[in-house]
N, C-alpha and C positions, 0 to 999 in steps of 0.2 A: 356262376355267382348267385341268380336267383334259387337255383336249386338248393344250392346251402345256405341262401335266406330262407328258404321255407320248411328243410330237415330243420334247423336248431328250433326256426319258431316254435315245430312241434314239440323237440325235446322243450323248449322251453314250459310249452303247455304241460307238458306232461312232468316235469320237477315241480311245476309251481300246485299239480293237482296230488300230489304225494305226499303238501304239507299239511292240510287238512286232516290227512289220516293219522297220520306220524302224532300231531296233535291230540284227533282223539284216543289213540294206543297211552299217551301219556294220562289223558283224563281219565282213560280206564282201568288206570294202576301202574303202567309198565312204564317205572318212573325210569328207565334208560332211554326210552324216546324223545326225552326233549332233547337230549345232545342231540340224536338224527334229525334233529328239526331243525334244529339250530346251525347243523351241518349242512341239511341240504338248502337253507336259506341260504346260504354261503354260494352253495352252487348257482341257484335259481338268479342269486343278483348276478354271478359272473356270468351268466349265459346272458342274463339281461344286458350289460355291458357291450357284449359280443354283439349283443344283435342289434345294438344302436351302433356299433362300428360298421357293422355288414348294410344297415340300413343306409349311412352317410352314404357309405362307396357305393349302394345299388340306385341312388338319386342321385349321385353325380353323374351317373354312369348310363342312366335316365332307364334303367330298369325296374323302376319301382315310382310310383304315385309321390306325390307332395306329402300325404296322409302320412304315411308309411314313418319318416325317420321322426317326425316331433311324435308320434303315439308312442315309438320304441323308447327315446329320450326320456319322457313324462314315466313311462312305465317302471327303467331304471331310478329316476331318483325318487318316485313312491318307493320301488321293493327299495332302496338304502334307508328311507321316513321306517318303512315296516320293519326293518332289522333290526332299527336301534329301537322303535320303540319295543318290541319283541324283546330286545335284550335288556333293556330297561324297565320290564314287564308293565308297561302303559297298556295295559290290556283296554281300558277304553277307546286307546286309537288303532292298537294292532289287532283287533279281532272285529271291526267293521271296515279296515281298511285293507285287510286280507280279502276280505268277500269284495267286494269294488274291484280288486289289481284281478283276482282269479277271473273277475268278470271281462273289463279288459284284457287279461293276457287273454281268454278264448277269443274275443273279439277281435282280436290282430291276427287269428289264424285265417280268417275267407280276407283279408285286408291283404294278407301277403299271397294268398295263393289265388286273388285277381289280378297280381302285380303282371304287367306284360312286358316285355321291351318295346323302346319306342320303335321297332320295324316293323314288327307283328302287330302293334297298335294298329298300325296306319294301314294293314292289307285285310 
């Protein structure tokens, strides 16, 4: 279970650092990239979703910190705040609240890959 909290984390880093680009491909003319933006935001919230379900079950399951499922929760419903205003081009809250979640999402990767189980805690 930890181990597949900590792959998706990654993936999740890594969809949420693809949007950036995607964005600026769109600002530098290749107007077909906002779909892919728009698409892989689509991804980036369902992996978020994922990884606050994985989070729940690896704290119950006391694999994981206290830290760990409210950061993932909070995470999810900023990226749902970031899609609608993204889809509703509020570019004043979706383009400094991109940079804060990308900041966060890297921040939850050493948060998850300090996670221990509680046996290996203890020895």
């Amino acid at each position: 279970m930890l181990i597949a909290l900590r792959v998706t984390t990654v993936v999740h880093a890594l969809a949420y650092a693809l949007q950036p680009i995607l964005a600026g491909m769109f600002l530098s003319g290749r107007d077909n990239a906002i779909g892919s933006h728009g698409d892989n935001a689509a991804v980036v919230a369902t992996i978020a979703l994922v990884l606050t379900v994985m989070a729940a079950i690896a704290r119950r399951r006391r694999l994981a910190g206290r830290r760990v499922l409210p950061v993932m929760a909070a995470i999810f419903v900023l990226e749902i705040v970031q899609l609608t205003a993204g889809m509703n081009h509020i570019l004043w809250l979706h383009i400094p609240l991109g940079v804060g979640l990308f900041a966060a999402v890297v921040a939850t990767l050493p948060l998850v890959f300090a996670a221990r189980p509680a046996e290996e805690a203890r020895t």
